[in-house]
Chimera marker file (.cmm) of the C-alpha trace (Angstrom):
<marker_set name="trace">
<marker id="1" x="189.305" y="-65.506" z="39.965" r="1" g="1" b="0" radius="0.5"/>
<marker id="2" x="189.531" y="-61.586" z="40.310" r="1" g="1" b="0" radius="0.5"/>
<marker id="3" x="186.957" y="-61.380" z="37.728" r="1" g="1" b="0" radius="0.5"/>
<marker id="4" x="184.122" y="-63.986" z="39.609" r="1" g="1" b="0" radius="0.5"/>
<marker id="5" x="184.820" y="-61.927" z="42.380" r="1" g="1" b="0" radius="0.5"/>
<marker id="6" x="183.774" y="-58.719" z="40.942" r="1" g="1" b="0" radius="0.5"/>
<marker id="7" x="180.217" y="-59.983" z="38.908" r="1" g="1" b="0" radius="0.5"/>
<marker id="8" x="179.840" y="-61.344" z="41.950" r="1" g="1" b="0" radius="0.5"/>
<marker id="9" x="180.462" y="-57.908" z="44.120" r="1" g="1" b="0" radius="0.5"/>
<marker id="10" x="178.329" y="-56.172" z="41.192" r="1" g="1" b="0" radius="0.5"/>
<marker id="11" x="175.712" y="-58.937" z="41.377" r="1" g="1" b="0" radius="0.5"/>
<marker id="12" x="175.190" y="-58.115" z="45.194" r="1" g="1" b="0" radius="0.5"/>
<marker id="13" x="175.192" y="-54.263" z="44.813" r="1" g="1" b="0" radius="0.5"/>
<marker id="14" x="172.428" y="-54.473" z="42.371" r="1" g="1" b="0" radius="0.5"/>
<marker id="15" x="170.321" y="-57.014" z="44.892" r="1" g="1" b="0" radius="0.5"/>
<marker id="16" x="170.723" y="-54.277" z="47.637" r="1" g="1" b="0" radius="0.5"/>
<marker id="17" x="169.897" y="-51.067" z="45.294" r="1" g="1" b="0" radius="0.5"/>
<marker id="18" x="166.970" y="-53.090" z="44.031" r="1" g="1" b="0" radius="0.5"/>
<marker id="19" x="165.823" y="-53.710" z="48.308" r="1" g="1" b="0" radius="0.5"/>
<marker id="20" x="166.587" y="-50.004" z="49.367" r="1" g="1" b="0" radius="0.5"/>
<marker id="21" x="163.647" y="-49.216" z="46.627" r="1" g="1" b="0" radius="0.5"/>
<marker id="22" x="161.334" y="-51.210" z="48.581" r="1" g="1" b="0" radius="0.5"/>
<marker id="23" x="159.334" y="-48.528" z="50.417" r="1" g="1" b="0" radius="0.5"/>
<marker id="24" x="159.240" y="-51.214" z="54.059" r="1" g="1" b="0" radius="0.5"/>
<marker id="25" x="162.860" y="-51.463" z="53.682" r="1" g="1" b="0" radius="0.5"/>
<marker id="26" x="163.775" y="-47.315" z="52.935" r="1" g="1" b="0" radius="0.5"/>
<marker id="27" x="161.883" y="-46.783" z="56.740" r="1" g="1" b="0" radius="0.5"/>
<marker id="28" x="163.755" y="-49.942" z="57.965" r="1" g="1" b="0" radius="0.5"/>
<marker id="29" x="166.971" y="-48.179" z="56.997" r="1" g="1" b="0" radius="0.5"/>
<marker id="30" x="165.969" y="-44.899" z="58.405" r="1" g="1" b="0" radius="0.5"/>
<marker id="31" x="165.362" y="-46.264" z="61.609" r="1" g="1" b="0" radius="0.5"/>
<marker id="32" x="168.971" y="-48.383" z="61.586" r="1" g="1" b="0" radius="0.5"/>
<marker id="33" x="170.706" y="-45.070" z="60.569" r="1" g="1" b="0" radius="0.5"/>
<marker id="34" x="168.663" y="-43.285" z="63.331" r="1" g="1" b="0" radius="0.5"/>
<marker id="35" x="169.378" y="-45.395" z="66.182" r="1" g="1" b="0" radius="0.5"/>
<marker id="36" x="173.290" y="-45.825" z="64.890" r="1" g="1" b="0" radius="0.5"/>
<marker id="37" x="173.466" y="-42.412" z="64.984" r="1" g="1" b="0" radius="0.5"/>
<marker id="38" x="171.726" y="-41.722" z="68.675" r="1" g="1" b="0" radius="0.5"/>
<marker id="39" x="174.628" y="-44.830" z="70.001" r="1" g="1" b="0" radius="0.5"/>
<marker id="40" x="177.298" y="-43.080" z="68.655" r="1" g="1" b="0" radius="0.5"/>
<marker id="41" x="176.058" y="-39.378" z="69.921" r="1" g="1" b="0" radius="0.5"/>
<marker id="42" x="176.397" y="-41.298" z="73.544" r="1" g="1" b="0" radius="0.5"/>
<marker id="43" x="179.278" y="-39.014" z="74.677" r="1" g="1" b="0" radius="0.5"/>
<marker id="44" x="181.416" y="-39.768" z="77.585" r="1" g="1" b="0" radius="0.5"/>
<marker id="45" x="184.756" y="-40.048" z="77.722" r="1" g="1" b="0" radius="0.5"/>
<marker id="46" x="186.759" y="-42.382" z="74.857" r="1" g="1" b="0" radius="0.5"/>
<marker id="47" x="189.554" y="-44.536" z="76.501" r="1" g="1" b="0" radius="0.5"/>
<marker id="48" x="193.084" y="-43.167" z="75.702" r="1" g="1" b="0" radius="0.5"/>
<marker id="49" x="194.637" y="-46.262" z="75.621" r="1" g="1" b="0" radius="0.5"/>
<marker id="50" x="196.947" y="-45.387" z="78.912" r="1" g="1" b="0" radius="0.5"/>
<marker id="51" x="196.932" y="-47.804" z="81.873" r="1" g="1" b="0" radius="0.5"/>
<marker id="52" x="198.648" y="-46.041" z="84.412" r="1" g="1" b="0" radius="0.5"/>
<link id1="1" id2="2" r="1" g="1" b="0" radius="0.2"/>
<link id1="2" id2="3" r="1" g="1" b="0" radius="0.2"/>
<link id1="3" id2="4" r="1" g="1" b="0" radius="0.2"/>
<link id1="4" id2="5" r="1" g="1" b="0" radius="0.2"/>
<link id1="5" id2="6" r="1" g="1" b="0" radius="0.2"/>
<link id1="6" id2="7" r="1" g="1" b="0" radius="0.2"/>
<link id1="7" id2="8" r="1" g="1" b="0" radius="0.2"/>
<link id1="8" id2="9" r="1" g="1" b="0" radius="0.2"/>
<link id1="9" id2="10" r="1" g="1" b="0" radius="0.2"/>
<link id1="10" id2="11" r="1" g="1" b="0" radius="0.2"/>
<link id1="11" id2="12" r="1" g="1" b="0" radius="0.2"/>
<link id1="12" id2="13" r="1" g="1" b="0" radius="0.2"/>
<link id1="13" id2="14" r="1" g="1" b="0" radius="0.2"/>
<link id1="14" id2="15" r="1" g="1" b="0" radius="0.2"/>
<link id1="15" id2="16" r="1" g="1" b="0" radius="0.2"/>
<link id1="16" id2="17" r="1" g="1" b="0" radius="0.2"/>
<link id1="17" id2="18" r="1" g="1" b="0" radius="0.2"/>
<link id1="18" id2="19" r="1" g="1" b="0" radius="0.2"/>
<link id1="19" id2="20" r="1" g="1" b="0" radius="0.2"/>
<link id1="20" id2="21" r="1" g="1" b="0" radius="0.2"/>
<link id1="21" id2="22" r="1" g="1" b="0" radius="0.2"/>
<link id1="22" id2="23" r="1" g="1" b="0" radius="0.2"/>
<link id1="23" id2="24" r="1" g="1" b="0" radius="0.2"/>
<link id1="24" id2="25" r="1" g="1" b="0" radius="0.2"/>
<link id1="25" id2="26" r="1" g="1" b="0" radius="0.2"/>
<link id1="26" id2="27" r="1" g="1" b="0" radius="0.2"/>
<link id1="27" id2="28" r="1" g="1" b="0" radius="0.2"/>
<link id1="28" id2="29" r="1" g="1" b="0" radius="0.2"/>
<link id1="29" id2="30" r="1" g="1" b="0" radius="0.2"/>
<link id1="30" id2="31" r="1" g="1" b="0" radius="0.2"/>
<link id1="31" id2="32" r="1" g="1" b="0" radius="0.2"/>
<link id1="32" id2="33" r="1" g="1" b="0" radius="0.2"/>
<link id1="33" id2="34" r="1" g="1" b="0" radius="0.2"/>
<link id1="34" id2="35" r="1" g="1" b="0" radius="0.2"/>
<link id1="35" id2="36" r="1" g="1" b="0" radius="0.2"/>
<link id1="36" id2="37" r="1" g="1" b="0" radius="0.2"/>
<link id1="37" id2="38" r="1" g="1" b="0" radius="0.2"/>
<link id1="38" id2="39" r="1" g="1" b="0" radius="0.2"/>
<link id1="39" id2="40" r="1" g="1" b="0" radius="0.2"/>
<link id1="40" id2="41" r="1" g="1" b="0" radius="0.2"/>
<link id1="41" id2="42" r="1" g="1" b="0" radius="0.2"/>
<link id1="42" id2="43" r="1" g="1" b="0" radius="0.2"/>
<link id1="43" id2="44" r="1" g="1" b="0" radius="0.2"/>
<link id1="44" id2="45" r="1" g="1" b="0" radius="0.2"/>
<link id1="45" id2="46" r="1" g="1" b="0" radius="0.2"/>
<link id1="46" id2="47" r="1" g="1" b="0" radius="0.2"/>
<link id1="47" id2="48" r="1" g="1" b="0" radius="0.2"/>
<link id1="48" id2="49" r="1" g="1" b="0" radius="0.2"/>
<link id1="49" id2="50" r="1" g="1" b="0" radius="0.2"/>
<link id1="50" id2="51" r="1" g="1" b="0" radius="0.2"/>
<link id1="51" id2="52" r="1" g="1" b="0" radius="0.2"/>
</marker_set>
């Protein structure tokens, strides 16, 4: 089992390697990492888990 699971894990890296090459999908990813990265810059104040 342990080995189907890794040429399977392997099997789905290459897929994605072989997508990221794909000029339309390198700008798609740009734009996901930008916008991920402007959420997280949102600031504010985090909760610290304290209800009182």
């Amino acid at each position: 089992m342990g080995m189907m699971r890794k040429l399977i894990a392997s099997g789905v890296a290459a897929k994605v390697v072989q997508e990221l090459q794909k000029p339309q999908n390198q700008a798609k990813l740009k734009q996901f990492v930008r916008d991920f990265q402007n959420k997280n810059k949102g600031g504010g104040t985090r909760p610290t888990g304290r209800g009182y």
